[in-house]
Backbone as JSON, one array per atom type, in Angstrom:
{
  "sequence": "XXXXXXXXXXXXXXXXXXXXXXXXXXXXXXXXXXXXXXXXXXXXXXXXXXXXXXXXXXXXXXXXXXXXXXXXXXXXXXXXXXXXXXXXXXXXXXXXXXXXXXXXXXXXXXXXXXXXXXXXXXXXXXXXXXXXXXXXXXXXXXXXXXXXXXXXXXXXXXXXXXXXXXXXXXXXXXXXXXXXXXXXXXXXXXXXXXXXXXXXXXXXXXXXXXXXXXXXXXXXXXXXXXXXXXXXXXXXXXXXXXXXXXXXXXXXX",
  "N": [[-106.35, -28.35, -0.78], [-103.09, -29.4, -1.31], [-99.9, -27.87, -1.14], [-96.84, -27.7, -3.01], [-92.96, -27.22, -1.96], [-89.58, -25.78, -2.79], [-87.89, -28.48, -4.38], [-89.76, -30.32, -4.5], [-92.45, -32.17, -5.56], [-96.04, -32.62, -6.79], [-95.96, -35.43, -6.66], [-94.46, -35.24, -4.08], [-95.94, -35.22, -2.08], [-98.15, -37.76, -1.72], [-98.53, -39.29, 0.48], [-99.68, -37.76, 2.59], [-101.55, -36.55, 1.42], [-103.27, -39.23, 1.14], [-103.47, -39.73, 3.82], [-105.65, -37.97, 4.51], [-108.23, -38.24, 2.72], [-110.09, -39.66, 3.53], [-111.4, -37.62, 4.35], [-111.69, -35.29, 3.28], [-111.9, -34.39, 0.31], [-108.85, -34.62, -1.84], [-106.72, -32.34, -3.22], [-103.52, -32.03, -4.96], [-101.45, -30.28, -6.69], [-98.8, -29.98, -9.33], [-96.25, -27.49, -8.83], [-95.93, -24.63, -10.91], [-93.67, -25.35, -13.81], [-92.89, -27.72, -12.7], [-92.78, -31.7, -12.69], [-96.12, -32.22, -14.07], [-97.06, -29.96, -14.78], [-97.01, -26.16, -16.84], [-94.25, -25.25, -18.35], [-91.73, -22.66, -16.42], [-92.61, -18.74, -16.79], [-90.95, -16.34, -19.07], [-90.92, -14.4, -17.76], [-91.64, -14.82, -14.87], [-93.17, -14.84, -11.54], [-93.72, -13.69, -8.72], [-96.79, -12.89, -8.65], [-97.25, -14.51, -11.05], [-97.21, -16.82, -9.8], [-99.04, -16.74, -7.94], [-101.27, -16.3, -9.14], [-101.76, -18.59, -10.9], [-102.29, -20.48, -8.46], [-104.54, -19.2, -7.41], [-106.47, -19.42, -10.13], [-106.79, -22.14, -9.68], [-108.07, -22.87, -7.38], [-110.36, -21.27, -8.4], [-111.16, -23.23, -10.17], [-111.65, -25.23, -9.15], [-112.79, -25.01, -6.75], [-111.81, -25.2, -4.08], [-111.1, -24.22, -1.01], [-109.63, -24.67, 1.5], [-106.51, -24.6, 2.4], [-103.2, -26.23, 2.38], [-99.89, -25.21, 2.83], [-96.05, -25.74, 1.86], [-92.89, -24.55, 3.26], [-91.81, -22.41, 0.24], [-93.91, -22.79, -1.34], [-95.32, -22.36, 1.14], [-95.11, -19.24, 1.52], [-96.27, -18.61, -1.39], [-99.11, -19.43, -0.37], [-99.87, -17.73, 1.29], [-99.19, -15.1, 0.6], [-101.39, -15.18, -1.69], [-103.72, -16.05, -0.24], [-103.75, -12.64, 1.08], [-105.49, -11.56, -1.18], [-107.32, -12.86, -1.61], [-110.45, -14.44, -1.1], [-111.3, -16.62, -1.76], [-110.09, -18.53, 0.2], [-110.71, -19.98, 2.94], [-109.29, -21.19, 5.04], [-106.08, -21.39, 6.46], [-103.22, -23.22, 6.19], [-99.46, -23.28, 7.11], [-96.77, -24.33, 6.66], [-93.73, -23.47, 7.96], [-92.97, -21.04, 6.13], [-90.53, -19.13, 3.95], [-89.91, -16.84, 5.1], [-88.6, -13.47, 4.75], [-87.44, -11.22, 6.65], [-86.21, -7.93, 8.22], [-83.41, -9.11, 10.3], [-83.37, -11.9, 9.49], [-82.64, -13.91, 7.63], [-83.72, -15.85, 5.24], [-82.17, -16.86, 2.27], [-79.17, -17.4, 2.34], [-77.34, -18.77, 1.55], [-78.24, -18.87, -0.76], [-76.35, -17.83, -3.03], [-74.33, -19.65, -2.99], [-75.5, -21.59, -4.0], [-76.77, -20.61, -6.4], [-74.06, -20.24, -7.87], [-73.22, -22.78, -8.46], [-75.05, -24.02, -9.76], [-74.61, -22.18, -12.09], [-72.32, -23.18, -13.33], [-72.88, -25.5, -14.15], [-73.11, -27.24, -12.23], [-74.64, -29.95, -10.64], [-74.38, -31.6, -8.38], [-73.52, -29.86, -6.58], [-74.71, -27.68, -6.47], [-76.97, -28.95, -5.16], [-76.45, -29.55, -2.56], [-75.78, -27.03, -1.93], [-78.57, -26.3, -1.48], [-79.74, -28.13, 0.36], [-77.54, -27.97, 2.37], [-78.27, -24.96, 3.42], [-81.18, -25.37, 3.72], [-81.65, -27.56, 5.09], [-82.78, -30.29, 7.5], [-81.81, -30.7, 11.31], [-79.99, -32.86, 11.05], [-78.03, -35.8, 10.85], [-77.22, -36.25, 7.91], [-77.35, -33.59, 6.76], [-75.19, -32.35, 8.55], [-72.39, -33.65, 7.65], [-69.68, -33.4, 6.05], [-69.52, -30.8, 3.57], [-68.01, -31.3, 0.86], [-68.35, -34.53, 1.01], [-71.05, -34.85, 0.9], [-71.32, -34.12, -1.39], [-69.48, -35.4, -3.34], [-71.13, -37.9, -2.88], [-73.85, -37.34, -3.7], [-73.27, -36.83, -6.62], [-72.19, -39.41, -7.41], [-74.55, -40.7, -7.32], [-76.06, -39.11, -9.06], [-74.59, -39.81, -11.84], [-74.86, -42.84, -12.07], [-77.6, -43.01, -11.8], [-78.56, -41.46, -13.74], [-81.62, -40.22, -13.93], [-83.06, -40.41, -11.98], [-85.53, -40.55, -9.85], [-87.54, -37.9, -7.48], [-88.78, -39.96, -5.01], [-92.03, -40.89, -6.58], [-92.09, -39.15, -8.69], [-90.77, -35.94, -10.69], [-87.48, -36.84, -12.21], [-84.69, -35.78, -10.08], [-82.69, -34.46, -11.02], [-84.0, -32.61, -12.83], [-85.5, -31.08, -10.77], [-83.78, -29.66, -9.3], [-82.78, -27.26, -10.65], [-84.87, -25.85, -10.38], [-85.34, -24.45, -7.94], [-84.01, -22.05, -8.26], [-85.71, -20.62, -8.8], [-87.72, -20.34, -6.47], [-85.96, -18.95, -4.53], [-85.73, -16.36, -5.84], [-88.58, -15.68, -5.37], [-88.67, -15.25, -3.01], [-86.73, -12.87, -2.4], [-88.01, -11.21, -3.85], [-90.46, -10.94, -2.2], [-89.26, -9.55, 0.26], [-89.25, -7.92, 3.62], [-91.68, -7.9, 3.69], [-93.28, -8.16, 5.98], [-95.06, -6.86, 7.47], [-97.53, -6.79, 6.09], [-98.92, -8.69, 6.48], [-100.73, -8.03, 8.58], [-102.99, -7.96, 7.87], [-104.35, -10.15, 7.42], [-106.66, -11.89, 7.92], [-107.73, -14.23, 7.35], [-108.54, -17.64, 8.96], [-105.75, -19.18, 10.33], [-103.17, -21.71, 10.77], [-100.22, -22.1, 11.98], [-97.24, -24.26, 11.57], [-94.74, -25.9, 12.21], [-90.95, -27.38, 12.75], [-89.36, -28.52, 15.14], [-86.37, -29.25, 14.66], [-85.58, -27.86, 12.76], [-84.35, -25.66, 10.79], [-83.01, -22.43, 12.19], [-83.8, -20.03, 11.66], [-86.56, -20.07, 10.29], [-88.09, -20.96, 12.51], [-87.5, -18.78, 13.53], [-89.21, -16.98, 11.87], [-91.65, -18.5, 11.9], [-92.53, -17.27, 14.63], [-92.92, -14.46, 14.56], [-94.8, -14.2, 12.59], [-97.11, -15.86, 14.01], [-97.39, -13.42, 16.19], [-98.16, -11.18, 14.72], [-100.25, -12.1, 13.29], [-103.77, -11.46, 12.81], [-105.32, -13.99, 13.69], [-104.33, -16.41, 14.2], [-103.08, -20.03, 14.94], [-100.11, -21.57, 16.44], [-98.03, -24.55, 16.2], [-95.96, -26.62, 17.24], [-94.15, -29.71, 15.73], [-92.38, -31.73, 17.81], [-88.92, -33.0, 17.17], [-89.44, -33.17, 14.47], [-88.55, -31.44, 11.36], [-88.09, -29.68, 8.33], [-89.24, -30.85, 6.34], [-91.85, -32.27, 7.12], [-93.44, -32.94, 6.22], [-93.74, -34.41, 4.41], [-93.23, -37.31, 2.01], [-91.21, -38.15, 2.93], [-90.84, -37.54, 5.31], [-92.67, -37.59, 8.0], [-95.87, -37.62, 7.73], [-98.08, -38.77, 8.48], [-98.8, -37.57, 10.74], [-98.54, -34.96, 10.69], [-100.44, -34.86, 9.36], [-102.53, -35.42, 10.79], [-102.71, -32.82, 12.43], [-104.35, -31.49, 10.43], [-106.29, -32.5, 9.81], [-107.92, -32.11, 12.14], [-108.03, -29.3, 11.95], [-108.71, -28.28, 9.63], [-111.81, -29.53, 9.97]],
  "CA": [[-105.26, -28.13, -1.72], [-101.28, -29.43, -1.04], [-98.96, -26.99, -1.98], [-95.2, -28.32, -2.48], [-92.27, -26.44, -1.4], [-88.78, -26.59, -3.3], [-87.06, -29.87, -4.33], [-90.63, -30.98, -4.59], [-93.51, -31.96, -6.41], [-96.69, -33.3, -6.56], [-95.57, -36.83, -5.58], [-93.82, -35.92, -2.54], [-97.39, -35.03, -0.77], [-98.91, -38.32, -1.68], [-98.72, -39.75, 1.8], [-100.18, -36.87, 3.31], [-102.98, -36.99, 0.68], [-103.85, -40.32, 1.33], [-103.93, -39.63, 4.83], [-106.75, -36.94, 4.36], [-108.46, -38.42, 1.56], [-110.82, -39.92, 3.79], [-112.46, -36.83, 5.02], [-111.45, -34.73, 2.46], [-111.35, -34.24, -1.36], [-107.27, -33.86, -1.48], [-105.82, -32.24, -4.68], [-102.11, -31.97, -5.04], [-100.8, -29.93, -7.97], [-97.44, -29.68, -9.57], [-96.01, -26.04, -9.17], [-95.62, -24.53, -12.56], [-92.33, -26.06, -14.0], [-92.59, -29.33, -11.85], [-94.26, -32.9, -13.18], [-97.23, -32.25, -14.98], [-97.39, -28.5, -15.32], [-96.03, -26.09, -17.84], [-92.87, -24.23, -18.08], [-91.51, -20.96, -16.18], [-92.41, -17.82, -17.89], [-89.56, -15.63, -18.93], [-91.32, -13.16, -16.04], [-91.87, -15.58, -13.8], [-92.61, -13.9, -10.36], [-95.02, -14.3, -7.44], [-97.86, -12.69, -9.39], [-97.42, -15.55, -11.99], [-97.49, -18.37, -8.39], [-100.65, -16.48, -6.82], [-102.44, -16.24, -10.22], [-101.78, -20.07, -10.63], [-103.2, -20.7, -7.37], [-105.85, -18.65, -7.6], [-107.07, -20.5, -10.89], [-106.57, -23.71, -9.15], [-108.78, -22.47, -6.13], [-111.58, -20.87, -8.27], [-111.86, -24.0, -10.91], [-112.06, -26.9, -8.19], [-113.8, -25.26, -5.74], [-110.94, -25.59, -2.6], [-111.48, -23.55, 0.46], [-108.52, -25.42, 2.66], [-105.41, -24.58, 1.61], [-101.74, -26.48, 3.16], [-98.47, -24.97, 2.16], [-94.82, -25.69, 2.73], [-91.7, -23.72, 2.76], [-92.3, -21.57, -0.9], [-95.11, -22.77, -1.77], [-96.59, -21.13, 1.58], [-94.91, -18.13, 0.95], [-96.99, -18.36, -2.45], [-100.18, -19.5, -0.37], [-100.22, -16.72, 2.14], [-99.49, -13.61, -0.67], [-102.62, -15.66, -2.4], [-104.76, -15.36, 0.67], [-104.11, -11.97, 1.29], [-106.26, -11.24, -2.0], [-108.39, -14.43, -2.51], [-111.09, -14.38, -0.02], [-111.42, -17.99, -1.85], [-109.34, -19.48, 1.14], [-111.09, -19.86, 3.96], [-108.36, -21.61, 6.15], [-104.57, -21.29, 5.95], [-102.12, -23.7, 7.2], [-98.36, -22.81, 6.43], [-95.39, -25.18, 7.35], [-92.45, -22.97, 7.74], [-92.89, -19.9, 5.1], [-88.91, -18.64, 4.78], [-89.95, -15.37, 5.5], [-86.79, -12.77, 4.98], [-87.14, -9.61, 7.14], [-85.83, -7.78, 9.76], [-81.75, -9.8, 10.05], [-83.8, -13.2, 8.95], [-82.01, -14.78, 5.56], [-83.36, -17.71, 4.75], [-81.68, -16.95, 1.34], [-78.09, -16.8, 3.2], [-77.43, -20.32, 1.02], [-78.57, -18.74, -2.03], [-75.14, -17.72, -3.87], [-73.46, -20.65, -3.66], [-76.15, -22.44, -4.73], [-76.9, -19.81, -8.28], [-72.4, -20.15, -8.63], [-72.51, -24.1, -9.02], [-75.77, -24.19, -11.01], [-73.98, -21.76, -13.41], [-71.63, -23.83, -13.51], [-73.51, -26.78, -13.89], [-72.64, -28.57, -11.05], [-76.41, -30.11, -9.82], [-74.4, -32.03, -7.12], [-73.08, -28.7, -5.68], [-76.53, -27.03, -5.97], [-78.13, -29.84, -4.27], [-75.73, -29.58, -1.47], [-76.18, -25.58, -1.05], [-79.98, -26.25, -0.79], [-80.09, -28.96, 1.8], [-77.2, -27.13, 3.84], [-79.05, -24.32, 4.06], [-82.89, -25.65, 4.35], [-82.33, -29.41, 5.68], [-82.83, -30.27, 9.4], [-80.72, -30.53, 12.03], [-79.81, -34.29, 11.55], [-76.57, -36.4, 10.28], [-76.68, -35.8, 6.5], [-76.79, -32.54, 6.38], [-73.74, -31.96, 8.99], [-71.45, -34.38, 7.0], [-68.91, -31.91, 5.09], [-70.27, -30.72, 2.3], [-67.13, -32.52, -0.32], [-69.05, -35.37, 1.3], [-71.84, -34.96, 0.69], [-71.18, -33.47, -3.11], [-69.61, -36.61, -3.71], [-72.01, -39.16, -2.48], [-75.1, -37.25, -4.74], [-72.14, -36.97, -8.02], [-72.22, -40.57, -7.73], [-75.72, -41.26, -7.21], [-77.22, -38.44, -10.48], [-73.69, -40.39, -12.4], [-74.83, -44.08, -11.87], [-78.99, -43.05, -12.13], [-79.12, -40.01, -13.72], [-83.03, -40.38, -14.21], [-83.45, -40.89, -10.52], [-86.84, -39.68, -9.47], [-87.82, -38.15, -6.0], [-90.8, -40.82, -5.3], [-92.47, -41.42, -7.68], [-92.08, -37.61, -9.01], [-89.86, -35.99, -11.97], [-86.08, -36.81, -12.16], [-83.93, -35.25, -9.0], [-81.65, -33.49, -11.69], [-84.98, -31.71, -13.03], [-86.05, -30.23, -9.95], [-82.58, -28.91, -8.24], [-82.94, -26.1, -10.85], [-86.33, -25.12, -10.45], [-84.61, -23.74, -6.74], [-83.75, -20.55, -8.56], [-86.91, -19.59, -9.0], [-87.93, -20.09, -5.42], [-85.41, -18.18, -4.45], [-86.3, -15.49, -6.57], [-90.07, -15.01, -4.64], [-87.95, -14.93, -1.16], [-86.27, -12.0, -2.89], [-89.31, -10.38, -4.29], [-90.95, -10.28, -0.97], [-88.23, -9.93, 1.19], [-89.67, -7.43, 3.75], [-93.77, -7.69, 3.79], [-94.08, -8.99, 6.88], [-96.03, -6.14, 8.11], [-98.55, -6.35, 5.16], [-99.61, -9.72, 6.92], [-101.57, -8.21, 9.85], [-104.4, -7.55, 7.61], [-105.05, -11.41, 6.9], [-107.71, -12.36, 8.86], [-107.85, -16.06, 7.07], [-108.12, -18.51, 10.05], [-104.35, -19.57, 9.7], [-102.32, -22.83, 11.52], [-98.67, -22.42, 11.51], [-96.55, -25.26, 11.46], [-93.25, -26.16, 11.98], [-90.64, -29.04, 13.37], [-88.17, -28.13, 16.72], [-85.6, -30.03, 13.91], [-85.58, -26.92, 11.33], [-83.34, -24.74, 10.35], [-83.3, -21.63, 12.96], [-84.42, -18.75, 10.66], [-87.89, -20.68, 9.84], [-88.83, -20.96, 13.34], [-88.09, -16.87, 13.38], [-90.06, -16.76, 10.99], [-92.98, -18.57, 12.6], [-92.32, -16.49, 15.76], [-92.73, -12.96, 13.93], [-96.22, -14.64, 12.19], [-97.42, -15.53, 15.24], [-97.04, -12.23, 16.66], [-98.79, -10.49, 13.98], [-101.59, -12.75, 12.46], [-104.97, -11.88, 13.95], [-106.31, -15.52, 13.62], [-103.56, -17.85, 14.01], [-102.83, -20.55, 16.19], [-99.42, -22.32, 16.05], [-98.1, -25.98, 16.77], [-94.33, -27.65, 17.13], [-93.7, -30.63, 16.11], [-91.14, -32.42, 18.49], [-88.42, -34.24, 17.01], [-89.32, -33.17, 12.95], [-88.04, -31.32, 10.66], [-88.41, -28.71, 7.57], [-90.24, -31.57, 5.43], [-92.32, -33.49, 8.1], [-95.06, -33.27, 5.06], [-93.23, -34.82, 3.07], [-93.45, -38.72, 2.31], [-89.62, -38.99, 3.41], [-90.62, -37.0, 6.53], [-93.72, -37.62, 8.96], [-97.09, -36.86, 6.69], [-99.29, -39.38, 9.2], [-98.54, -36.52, 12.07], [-99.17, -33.62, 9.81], [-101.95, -34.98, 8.64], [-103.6, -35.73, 12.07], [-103.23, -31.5, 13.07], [-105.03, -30.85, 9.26], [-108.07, -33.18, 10.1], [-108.55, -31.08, 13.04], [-107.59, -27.79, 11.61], [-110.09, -28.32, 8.27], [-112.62, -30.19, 10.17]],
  "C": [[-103.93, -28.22, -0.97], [-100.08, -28.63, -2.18], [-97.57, -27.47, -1.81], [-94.37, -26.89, -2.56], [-90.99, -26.56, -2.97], [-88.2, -27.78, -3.05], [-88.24, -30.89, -4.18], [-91.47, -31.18, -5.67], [-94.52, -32.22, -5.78], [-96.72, -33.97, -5.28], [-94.85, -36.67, -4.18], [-95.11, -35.79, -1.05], [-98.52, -36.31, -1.1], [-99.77, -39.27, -0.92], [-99.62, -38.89, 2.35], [-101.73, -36.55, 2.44], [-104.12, -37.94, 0.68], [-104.5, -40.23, 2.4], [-105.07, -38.68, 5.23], [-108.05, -37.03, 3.23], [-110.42, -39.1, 2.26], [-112.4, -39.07, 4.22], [-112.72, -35.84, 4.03], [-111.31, -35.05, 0.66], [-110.19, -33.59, -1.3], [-106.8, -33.69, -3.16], [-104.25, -31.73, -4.87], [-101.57, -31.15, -6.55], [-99.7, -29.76, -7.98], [-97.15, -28.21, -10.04], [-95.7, -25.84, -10.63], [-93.41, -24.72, -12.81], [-91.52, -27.43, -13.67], [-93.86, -30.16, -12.99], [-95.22, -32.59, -14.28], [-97.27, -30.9, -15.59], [-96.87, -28.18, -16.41], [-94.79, -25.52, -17.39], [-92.94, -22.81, -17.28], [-92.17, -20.46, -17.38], [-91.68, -17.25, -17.41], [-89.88, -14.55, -17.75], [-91.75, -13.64, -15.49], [-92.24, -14.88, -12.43], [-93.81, -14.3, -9.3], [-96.24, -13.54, -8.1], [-98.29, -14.0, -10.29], [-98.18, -16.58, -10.72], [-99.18, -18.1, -8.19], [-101.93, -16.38, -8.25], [-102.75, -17.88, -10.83], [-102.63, -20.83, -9.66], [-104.43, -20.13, -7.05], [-106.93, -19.03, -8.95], [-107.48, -21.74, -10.47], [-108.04, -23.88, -8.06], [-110.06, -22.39, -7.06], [-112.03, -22.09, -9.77], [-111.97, -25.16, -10.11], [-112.75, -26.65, -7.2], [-112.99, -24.93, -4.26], [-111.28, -24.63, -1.78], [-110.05, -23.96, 1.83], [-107.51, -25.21, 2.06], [-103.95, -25.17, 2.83], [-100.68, -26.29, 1.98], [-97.64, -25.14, 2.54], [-93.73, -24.6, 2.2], [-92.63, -22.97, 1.51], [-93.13, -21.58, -1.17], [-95.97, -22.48, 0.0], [-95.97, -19.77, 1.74], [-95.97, -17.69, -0.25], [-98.47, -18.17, -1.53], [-101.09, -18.07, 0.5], [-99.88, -15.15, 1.57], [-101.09, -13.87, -1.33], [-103.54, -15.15, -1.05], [-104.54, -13.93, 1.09], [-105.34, -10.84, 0.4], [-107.3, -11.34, -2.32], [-108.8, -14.61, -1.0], [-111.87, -16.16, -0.27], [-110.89, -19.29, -0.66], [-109.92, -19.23, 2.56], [-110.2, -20.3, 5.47], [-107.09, -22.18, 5.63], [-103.87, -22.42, 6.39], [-100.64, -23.51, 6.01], [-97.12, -23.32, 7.28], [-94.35, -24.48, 7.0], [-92.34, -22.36, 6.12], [-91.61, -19.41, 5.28], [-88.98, -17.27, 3.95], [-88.73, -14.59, 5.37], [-87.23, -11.3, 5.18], [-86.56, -9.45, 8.16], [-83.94, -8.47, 9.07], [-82.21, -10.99, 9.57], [-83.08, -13.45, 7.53], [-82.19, -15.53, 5.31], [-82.5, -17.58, 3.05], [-79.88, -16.98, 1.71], [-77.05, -17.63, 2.23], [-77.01, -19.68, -0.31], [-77.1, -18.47, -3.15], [-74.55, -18.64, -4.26], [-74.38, -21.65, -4.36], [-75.92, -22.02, -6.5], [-75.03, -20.27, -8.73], [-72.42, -21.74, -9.02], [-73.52, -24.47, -9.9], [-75.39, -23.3, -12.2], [-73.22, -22.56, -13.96], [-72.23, -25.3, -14.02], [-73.41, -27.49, -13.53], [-73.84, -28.62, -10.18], [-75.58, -30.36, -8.81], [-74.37, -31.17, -5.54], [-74.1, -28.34, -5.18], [-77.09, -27.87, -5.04], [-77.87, -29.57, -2.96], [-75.4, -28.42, -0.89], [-77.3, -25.59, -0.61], [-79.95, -26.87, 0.47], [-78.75, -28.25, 2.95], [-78.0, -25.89, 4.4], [-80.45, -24.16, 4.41], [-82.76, -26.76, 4.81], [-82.38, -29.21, 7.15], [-81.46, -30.48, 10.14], [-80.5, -32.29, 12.32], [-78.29, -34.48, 11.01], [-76.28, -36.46, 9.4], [-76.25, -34.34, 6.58], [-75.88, -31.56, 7.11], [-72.85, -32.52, 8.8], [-70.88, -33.0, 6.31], [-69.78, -32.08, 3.96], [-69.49, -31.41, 0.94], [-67.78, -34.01, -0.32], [-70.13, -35.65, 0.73], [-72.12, -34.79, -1.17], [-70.98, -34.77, -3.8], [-70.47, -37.66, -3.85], [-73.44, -38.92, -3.72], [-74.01, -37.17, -6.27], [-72.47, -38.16, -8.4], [-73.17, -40.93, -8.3], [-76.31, -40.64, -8.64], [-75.66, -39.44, -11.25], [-74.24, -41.65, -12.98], [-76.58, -44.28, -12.19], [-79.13, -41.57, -12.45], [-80.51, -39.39, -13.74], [-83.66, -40.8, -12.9], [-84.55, -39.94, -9.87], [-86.89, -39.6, -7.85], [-89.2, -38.8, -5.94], [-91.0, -41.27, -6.69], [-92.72, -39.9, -8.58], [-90.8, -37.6, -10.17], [-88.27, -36.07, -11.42], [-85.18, -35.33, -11.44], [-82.95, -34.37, -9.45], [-82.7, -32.32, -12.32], [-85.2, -30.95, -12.24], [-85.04, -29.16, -9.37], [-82.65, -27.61, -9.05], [-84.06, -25.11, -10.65], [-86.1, -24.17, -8.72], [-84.51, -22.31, -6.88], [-84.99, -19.7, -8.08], [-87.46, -19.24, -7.6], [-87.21, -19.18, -4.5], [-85.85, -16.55, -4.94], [-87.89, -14.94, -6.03], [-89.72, -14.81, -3.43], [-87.7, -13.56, -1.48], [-87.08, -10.97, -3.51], [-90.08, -10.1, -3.24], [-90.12, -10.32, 0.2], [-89.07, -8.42, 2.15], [-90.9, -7.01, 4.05], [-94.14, -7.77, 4.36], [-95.14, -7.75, 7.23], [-97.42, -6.32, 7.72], [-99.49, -7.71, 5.88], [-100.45, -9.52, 8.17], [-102.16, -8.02, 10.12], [-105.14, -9.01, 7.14], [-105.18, -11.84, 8.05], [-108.34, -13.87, 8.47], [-107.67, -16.66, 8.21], [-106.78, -19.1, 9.53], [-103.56, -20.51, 10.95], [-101.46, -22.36, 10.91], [-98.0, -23.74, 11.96], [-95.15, -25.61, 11.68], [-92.24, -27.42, 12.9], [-89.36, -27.96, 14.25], [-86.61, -28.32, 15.99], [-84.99, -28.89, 12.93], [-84.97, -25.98, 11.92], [-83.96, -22.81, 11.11], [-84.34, -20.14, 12.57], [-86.02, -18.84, 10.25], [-88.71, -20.31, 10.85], [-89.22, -19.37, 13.86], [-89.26, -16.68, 12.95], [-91.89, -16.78, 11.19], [-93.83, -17.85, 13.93], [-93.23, -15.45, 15.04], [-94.7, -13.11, 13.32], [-97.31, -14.71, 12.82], [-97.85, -14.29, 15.83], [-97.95, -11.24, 16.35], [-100.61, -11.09, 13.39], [-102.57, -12.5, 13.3], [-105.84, -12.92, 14.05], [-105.56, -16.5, 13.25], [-103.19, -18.38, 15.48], [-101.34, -21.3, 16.32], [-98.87, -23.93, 16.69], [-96.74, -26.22, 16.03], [-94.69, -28.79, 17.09], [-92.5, -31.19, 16.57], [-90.57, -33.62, 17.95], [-88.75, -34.25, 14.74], [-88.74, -32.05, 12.56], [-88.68, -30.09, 9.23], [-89.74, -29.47, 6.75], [-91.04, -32.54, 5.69], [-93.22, -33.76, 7.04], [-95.02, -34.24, 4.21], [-93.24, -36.42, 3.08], [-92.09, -39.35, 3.06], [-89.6, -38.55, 5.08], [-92.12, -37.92, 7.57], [-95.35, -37.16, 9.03], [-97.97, -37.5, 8.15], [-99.49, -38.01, 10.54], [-99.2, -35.1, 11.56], [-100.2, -33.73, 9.83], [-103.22, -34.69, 9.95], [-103.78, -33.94, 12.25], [-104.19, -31.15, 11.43], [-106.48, -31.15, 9.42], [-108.4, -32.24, 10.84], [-108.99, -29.74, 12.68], [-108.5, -27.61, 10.73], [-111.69, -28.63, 8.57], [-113.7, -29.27, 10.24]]
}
């Protein structure tokens, strides 16, 4: 089972699907509110995520579970319940305890989606989750502009082959919103005894790799692994899936 993160769906793990497809039965679902699924509910909350995933788990059968960003936040609340998961892997969970914030972002993002300015929103997310490359240290007027244009000129502009890029930037809230609901838990994690890979890229945003640190630290059955030279979304088809993929074969095998 591929779990997407925000600003994702499905489609953005279909590389990384492919690449596992051989050894594996790979199922990809769209978080609730993305692609195929249904809508938020008005009480949306990480009970709703882990009861999702825990359906998912006990009508297909899965045992392997890979999560990124939020969605392994979701996968690793799920395994501390669901003895359905026999092996974790979790690419940069944005953990918030201790001085950690990955939500640090989060305001200006919620003030321009009130507003309904997607370009803004887009451009609080990726400053505060993208990697450490040359988009996302362009000014941010820069950058606001350049996506204005782009949802302006294609407003129906899909990531991949996934739902329209103006659809997803709101569905952010909500992820937000389970950072904020478990802000704090880490302790509760150092009773999951799930064999568990952590994940993460040398490229990502400083607070993540905390994050993986602190996990580390605590997990009694994890092992972890840098990749050199990637990034928050190496999973991702825009990032470095063939690489990912190679530590999952191992890691599932």
């Amino acid at each position: 089972m591929l779990l997407h993160g925000a600003l994702q769906s499905a489609a953005s793990f279909t590389d990384l699907g492919a690449a596992l497809a051989d050894r594996f039965t790979v199922l990809i679902p769209d978080r609730r509110g993305r692609g195929l699924s249904g809508p938020f509910r008005p009480d949306h909350c990480m009970a709703t995520e882990i009861d999702d995933l825990g359906r998912l788990l006990a009508e297909t059968g899965a045992r392997n579970v890979f999560a990124l960003s939020a969605g392994a936040l979701v996968a690793m609340h799920t395994a501390l319940a669901n003895p359905a998961i026999a092996r974790l892997t979790l690419y940069e969970p944005p953990l918030e305890f201790g001085g950690v914030q990955p939500r640090y972002w989060a305001a200006g993002y919620e003030a321009a989606l009130a507003k309904g300015d997607l370009p803004g929103a887009l451009v609080a997310v990726l400053k505060g989750t993208g990697d450490n490359e040359i988009m996302t240290r362009l000014p941010a007027p820069v950058l606001k502009s350049f996506f204005a244009m782009m949802m302006r000129l294609r407003p129906n502009a899909a990531v991949g082959n996934g739902p329209p890029l103006a659809t997803l930037i709101p569905t952010v809230h909500y992820d937000i919103e389970l950072i904020a609901e478990k802000a704090g838990d880490l302790d509760r994690f150092r009773s999951l005894s799930t064999e568990t890979l952590l994940l993460g890229g040398d490229r990502s945003q400083g607070y993540l790799a905390t994050a993986l640190d602190a996990l580390a630290a605590i997990l009694p059955n994890a092992t972890r692994v840098e990749f050199k030279g990637a990034g928050h979304i190496a999973a991702d088809n825009e990032g470095d899936p063939i690489r990912v993929a190679a530590e999952l074969r191992r890691f599932f095998a």
